[in-house]
C-alpha positions in Angstrom: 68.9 -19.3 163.2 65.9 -17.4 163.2 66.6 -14.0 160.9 63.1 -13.0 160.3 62.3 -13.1 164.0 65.8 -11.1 164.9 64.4 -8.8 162.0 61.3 -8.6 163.6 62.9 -7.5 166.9 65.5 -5.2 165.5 62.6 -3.0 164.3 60.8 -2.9 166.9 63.8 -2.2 168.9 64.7 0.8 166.6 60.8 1.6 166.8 60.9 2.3 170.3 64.1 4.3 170.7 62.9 6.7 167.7 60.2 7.7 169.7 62.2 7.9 172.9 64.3 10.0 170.4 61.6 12.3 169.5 60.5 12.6 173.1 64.2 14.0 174.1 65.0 16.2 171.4 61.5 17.6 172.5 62.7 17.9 176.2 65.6 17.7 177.1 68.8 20.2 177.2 71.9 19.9 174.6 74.3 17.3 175.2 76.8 15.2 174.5 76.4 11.8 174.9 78.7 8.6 175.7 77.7 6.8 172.4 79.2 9.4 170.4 82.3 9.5 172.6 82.6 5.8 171.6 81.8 5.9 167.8 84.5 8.4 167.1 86.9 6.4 169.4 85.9 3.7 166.9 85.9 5.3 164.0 89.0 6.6 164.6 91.0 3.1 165.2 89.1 2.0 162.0 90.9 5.2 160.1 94.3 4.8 161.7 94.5 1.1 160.9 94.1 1.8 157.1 96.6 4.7 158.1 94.0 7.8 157.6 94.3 10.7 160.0 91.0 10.9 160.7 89.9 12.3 164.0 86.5 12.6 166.1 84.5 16.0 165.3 82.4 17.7 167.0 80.2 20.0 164.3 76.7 19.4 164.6 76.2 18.2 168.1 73.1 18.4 170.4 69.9 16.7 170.8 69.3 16.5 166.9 72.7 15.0 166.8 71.6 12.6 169.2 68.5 11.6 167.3 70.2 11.3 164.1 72.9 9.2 165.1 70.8 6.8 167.3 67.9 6.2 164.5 70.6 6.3 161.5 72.2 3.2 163.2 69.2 1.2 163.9 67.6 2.3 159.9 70.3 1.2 158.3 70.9 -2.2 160.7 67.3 -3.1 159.6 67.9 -2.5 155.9 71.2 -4.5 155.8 70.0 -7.5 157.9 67.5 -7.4 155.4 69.4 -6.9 152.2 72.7 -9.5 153.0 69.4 -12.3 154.4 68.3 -12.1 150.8 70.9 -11.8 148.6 72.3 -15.2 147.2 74.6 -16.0 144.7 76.8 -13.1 145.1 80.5 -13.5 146.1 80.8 -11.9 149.8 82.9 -12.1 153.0 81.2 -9.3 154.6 79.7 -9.9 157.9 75.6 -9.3 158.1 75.5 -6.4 159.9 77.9 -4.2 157.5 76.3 -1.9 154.7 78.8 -1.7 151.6 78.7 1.5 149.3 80.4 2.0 146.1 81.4 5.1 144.1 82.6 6.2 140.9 83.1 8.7 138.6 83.5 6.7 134.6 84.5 9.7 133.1 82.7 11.5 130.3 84.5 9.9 126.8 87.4 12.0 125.6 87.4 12.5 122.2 91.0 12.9 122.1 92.7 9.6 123.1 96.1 11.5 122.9 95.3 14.5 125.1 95.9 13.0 128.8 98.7 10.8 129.6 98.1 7.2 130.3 99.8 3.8 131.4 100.1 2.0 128.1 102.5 -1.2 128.2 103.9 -0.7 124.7 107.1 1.6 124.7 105.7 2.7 121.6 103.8 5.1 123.1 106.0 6.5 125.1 108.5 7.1 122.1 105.5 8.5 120.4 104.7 11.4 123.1 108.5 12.0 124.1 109.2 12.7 120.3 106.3 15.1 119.6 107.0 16.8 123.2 110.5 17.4 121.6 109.3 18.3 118.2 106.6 21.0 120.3 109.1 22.3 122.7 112.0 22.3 120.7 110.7 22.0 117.2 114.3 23.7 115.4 114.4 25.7 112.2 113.9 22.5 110.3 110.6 21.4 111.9 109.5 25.1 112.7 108.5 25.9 108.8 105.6 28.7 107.9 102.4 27.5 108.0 102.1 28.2 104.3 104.7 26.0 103.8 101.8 23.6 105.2 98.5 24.2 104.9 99.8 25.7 101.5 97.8 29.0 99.1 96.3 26.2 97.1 94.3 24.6 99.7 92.9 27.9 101.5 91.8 28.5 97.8 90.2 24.8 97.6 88.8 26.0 101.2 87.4 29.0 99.7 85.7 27.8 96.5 83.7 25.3 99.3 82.6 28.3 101.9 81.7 30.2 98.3 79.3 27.4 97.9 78.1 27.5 101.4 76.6 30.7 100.0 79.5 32.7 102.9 80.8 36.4 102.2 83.8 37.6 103.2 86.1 35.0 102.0 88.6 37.3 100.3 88.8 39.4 103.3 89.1 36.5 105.2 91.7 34.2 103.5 94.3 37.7 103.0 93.8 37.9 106.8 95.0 34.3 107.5 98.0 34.9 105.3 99.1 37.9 106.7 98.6 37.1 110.1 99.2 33.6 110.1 100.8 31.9 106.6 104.2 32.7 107.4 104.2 32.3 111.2 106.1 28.9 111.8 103.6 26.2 112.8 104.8 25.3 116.7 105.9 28.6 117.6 104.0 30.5 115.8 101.0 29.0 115.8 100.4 25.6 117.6 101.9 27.4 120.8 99.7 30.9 120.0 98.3 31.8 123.3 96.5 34.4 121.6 94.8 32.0 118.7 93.7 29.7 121.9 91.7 33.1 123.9 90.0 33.7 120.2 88.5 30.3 120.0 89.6 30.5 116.1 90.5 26.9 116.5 89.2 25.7 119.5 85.4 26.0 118.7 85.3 25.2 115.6 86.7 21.8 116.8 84.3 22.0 119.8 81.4 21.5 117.3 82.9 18.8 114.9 85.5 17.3 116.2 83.1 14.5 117.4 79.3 14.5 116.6 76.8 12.7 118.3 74.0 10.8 115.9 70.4 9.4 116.1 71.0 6.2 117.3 73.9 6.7 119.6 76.3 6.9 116.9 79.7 8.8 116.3 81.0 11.0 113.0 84.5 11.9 113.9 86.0 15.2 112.0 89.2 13.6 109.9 91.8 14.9 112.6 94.5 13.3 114.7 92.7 14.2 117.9 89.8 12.4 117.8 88.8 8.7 117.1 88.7 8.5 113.4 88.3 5.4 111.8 89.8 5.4 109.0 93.8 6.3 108.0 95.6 8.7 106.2 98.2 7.5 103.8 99.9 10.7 103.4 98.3 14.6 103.8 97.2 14.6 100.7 94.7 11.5 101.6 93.9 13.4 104.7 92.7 16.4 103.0 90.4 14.9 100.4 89.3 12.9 103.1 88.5 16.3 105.6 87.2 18.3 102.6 84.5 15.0 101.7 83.5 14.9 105.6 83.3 18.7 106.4 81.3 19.7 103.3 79.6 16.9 101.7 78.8 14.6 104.4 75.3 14.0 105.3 74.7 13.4 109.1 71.6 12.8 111.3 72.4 14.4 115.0 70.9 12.9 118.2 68.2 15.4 117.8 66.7 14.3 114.7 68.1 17.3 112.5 70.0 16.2 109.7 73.3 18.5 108.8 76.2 18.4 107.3 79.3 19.5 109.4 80.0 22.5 107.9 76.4 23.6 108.9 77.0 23.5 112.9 80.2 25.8 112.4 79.4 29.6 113.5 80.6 33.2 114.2 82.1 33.8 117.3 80.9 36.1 119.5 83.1 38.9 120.6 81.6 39.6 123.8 82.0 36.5 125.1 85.8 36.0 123.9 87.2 39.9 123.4 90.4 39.3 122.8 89.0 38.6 119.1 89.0 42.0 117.2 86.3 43.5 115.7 87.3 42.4 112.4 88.1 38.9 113.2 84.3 38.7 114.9 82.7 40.3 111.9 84.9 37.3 109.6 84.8 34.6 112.4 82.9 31.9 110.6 85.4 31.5 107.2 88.3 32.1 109.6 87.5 30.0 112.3 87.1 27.4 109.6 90.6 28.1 107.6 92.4 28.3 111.0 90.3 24.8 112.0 92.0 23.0 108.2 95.5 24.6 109.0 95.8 23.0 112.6 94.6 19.8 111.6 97.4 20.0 108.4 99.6 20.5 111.0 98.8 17.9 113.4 99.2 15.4 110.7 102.2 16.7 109.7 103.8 16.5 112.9 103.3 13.2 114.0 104.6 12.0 109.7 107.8 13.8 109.9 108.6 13.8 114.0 112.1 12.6 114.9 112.8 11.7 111.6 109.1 10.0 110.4 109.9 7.2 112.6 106.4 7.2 113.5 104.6 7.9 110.3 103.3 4.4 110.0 103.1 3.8 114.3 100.7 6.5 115.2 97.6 6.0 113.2 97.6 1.8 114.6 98.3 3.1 118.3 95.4 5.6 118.2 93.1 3.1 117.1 94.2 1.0 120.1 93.4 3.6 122.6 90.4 4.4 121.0 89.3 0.9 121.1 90.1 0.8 125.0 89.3 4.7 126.3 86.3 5.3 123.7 84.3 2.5 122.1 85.2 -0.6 124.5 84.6 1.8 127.4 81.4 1.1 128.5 81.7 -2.7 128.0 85.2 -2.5 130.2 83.3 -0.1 133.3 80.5 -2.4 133.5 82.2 -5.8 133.7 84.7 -4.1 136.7 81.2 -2.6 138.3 80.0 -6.9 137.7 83.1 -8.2 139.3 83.3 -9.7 141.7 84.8 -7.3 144.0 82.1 -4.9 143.3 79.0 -6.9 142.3 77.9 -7.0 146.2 77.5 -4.0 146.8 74.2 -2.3 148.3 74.5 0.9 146.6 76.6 2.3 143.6 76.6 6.0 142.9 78.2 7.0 139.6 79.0 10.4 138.0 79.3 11.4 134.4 77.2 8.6 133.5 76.1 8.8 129.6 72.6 8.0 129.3 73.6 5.5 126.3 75.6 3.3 129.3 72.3 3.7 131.6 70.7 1.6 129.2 73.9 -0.9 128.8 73.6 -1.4 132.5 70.3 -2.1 132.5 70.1 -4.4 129.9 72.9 -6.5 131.6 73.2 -9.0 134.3 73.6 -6.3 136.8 70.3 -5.1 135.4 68.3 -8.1 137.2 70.0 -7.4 140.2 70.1 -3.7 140.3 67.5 -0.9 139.7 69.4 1.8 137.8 68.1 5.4 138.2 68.7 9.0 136.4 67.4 12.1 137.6 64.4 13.8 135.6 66.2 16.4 135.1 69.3 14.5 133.1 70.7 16.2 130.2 70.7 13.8 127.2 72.7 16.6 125.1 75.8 17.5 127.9 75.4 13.6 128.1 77.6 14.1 131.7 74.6 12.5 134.6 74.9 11.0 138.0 73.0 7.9 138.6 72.3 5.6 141.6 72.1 1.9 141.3 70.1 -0.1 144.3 69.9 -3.5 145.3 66.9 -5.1 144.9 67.0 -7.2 147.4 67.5 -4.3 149.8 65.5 -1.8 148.5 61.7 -1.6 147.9 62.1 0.0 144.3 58.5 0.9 144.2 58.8 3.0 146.6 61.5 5.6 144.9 60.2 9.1 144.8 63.0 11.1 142.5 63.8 14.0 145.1 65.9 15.6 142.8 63.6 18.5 141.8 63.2 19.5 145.5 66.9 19.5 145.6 67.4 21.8 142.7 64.4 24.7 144.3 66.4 24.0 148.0 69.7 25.0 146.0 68.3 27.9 144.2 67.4 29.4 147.6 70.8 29.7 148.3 70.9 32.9 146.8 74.2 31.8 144.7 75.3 31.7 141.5 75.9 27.4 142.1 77.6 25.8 139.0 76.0 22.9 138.8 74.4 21.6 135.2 71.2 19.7 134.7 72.4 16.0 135.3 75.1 16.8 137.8 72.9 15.7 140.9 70.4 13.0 141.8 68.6 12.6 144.9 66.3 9.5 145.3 64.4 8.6 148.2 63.6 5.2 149.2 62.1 2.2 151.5 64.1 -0.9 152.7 62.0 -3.6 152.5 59.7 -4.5 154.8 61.1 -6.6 157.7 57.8 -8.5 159.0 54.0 -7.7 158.6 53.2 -4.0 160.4 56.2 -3.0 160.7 57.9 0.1 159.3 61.2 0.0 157.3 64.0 1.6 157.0 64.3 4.6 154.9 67.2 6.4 152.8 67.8 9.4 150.8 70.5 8.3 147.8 72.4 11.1 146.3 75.1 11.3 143.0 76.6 14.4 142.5 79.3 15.4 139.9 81.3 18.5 141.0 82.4 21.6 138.9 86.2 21.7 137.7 87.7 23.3 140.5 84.8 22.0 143.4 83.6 25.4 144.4 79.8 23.9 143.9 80.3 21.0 146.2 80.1 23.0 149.4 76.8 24.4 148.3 75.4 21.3 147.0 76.1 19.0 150.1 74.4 21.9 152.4 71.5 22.0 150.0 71.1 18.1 150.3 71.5 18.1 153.8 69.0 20.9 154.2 66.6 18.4 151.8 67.5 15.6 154.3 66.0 17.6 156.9 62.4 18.4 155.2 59.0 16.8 157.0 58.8 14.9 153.8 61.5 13.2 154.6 62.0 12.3 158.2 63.8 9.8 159.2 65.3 9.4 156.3 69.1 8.4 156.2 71.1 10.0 154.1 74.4 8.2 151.8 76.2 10.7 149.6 78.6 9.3 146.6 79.8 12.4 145.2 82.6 13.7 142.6 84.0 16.4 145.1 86.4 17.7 143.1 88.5 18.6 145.9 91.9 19.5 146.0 95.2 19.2 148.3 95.7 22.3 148.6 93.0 25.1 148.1 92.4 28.6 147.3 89.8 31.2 146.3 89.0 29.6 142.8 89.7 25.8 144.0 87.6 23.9 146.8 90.6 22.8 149.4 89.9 19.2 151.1 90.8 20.2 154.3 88.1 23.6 153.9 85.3 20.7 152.6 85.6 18.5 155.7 85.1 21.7 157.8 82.0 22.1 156.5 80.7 18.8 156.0 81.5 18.0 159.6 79.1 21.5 160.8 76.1 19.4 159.2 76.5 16.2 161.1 78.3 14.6 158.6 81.5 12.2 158.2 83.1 10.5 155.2 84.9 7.0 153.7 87.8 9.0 154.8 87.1 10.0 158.4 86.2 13.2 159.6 89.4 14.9 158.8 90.8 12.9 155.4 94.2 12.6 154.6 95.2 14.9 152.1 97.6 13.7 150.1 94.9 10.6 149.7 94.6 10.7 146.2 91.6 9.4 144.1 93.1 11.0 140.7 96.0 11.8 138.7 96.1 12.7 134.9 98.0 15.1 133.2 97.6 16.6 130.0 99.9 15.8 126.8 101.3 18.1 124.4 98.9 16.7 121.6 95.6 18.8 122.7 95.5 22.2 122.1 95.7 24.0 125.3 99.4 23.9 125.9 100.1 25.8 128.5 98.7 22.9 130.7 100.7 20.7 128.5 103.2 18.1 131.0 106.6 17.1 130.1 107.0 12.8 130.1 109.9 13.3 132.6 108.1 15.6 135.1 105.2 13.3 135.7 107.2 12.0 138.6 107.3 15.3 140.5 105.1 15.6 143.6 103.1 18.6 142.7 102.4 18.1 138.5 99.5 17.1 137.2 95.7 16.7 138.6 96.8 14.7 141.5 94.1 15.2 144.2 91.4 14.0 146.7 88.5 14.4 144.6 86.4 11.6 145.8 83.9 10.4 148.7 81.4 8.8 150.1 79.2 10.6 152.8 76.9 9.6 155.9 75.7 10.5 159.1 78.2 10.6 161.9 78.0 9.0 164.8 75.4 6.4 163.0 78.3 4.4 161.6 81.7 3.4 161.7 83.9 2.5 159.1 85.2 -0.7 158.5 87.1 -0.5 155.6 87.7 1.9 152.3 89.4 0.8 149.0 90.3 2.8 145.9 90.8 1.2 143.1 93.0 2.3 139.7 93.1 -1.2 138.0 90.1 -2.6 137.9 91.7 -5.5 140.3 91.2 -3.9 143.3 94.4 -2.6 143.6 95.4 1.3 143.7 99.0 2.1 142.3 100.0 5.5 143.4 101.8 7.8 141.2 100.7 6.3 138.7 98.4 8.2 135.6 95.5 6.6 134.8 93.3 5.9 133.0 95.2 2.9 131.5 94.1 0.6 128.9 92.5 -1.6 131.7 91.0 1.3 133.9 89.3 4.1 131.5 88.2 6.2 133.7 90.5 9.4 135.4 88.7 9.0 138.6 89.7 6.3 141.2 86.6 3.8 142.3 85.8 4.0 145.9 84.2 0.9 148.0 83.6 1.2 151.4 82.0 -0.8 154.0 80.3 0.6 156.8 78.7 -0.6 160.2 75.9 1.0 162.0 76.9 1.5 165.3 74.3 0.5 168.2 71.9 2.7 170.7 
């Protein structure tokens, strides 16, 4: 009945016990307390009612403890009376005194709508990837024919009279080599399935640099390929290869940068030291090889899916690729942002996201979410990776002006370490900021926000969430409370070169922390599961259709989490969500045409426990 006056008296309240804080953490002896006792108790019948085996921990006790967990509670309690007494208009059932968190990795784009497997609902597909799994693993004498037979003498000479142009030497040398070596090698085993082409990067980088190309304006030029998003359709492969020769040699492109190229401009040598399984002859000829090896994979790629099983899906595949381009590529920003506006999302108080393009940043902001949200990158984003974290704050709850990018600090903290940390410009944002102000002279609450996208295999995430703990801790930031939405890229089971789940709650718990998932998460808790197709070329990761199914195949892991102080809150409830309806259908591989993202989204709601 009176919510500014309650306001009023809830900081004061917390007012007075941070200074009684500060006054025992000066004096008094290390102990436990009965508070804590009582917030894991709850914590824990939270966690086993979603059916988590989450358990009371007790890393980073003592008087500190004590403080953080007794002025974490009453902080946050100020900032979400505040926020959920001003926001209006948004669908909620929560009660008032519950914070609600969201986080999300959207997934860089992948270039190659065929490389991961997905839910589709036409059968089509599924024919599709069966087929060309056959035609790969089992591909016969008839389907197994030389590459010449191919990517045929007449168009490596074609190829040759172009690089001549180019002004390139060694193109004689070059184009004997690739016959000898390669022309009458059969395409799949020979070379589709070549381990050894893969560790040369004779394919592979060239198609790193224009497969697809990034343009002034936010723009895409896609290489004429069947792995990519290419817009326009090959009648036959004799269509195709006018159509590559025009793009890679003749077309005129401006890059993101503001330099304009053509593609056949960004392709390189190889260096040897970095990749030595290349000989010293193949480095010294890398560029005109790299380039003829680059034509006769794409030959073949087309000539697979025209003549596999018969050519039953010689006029199927080009349509269906268009579809999943349209949903996983350029429909994917639209689709991420109206799940983050729906209505099962739209209230929340904070949203972290990872891999965030800086193009989407903009979408965001320009949206309705934008009037209700401030949306934040770190200075230190990396408009060329393209890959950033990025925090979104209420307005309501948060005093935007106030936002002081701590992301730099972070970064000096982390470089302390003494570690060789892989973590990328973009992969972390730290932002501190105010609640708003809950009546005239009083102080209000205060928060460090942190994003973070992990490494492959996780082993940054230890370092990182140390590092911003450590930052938490600084005199510049007393007091504040820190909420962690983080890509963890944790996995069920670890080892030396992969970050285990269990191994990461260990640690997380030693600084005082907990999770969305309890203090000890479950885990065979997944928040991912994608495995790679035999249309990408690193087949040894490759996944049959009928082993998706089995328990251990595929990325099928606890990757992500939310983190907080424990002991200053308990949770009352965690979703993950693979739909986009709320809804999380296990065992099944995503992203779908609905949900384009390979990372599950995370909402939890969380209650600040009392003094």
């Amino acid at each position: 009945r009176h919510p500014r006056r309650r306001r009023s008296q809830f900081a004061e309240t917390a007012r007075r016990a941070s200074a009684e804080m500060a006054r025992r953490a000066a004096f008094e002896p290390e102990s436990d307390d009965d508070d804590a006792a009582s917030t894991d108790e709850l914590t824990n019948t939270v966690a086993s009612r979603r059916g988590d085996r989450s358990h009371g921990g007790s890393g980073g006790g003592g008087v500190l403890e004590l403080v953080r967990r007794n002025w974490v509670a009453l902080a946050a309690g100020v900032c979400v009376l505040v926020t959920l007494g001003l926001i209006t208009g948004v669908p909620t059932a929560r009660k008032t005194d519950s914070l609600k968190l969201v986080s999300w990795n959207i997934a860089a784009i992948n270039n190659n709508p065929f490389e991961y497997w997905i839910t589709h609902d036409e059968a089509e597909y599924k024919k599709l990837m069966r087929d060309v799994q056959g035609c790969i693993d089992n591909p016969g004498h008839a389907g197994d024919v030389p590459v010449a037979a191919v990517f045929t003498p007449e168009m490596v000479a074609e190829l040759k009279l172009l690089m001549n142009a180019e002004g390139w030497v060694d193109l004689d040398v070059s184009s004997d080599y690739f016959a000898t070596v390669y022309g009458d090698k059969p395409i799949i085993s020979g070379f589709i399935r070549d381990g050894e082409l893969g560790k040369k990067r004779l394919v592979s980088m060239p198609d790193r640099l224009t497969n697809t190309i990034n343009l002034q304006g936010g723009g895409l030029a896609h290489r004429p390929t069947v792995i990519n998003c290419y817009d326009k359709s090959f009648r036959d492969k004799a269509d195709w290869w006018t159509q590559w020769k025009v793009f890679v040699f003749a077309k005129k492109l401006t890059l993101a940068s503001g330099k304009s190229v053509r593609p056949v401009e960004l392709i390189g040598p190889i260096s040897r030291a970095k990749y030595p399984a290349l000989t010293v002859m193949e480095a010294g000829i890398s560029k005109p090889l790299s380039t003829i090896a680059l034509a006769a994979f794409d030959a073949i790629l087309v000539h697979v899916l025209d003549t596999c099983a018969g050519g039953r899906h010689a006029s199927k595949w080009q349509p269906l690729r268009a579809q999943m381009c349209a949903a996983l590529n350029s429909k994917k920003d639209a689709r991420i942002a109206q799940i983050l506006g729906s209505s099962l999302y739209r209230d929340a108080d904070v949203i972290f996201l990872q891999e965030v393009a800086m193009a989407f940043v903009q979408t965001l902001r320009s949206s309705p979410m934008g009037a209700e949200f401030d949306v934040r990158l770190a200075s230190t984003s990396d408009g060329k990776r393209d890959q950033n974290s990025a925090i979104l704050v209420r307005k309501s709850c948060f005093n935007v002006s106030s936002a002081v990018d701590r992301t730099a600090a972070f970064d000096t903290i982390l470089a302390k370490a003494g570690k060789d940390v892989p973590v990328a410009p973009g992969d972390v944002i730290a932002l501190s900021v105010a609640g708003m102000p809950t009546a005239p002279g009083k102080p209000p609450a205060k928060f460090l926000l942190a994003s973070f996208h992990g490494d492959t295999n996780g082993l940054a995430t230890v370092a990182v969430v140390k590092a911003m703990s450590e930052l938490a801790g600084t005199p510049a930031l007393a007091g504040h409370v820190l909420l962690f939405g983080l890509d963890a890229n944790t996995y069920e089971h670890g080892s030396s070169h992969k970050q285990g789940v269990l191994e990461f709650a260990d640690e997380y718990g030693k600084l005082g922390l907990s999770s969305c998932w309890g203090d000890r998460p479950d885990p065979t808790n997944h928040t991912t599961f994608n495995a790679r197709t035999y249309l990408q070329p690193q087949l040894n990761k490759a996944v049959k259709l009928s082993d998706l199914d089995k328990p251990d195949v595929g990325d099928k892991n606890p990757k992500d989490f939310i983190l907080f102080p424990r002991g200053g809150f308990a949770v009352v409830r965690t979703t993950k969500d693979n739909t986009g309806s709320g809804q999380y259908l296990e065992n099944t591989v995503f992203p779908t045409l609905a949900f384009p993202s390979d990372h599950g989204l995370l909402a939890t709601v969380i209650k600040p426990t009392p003094v």
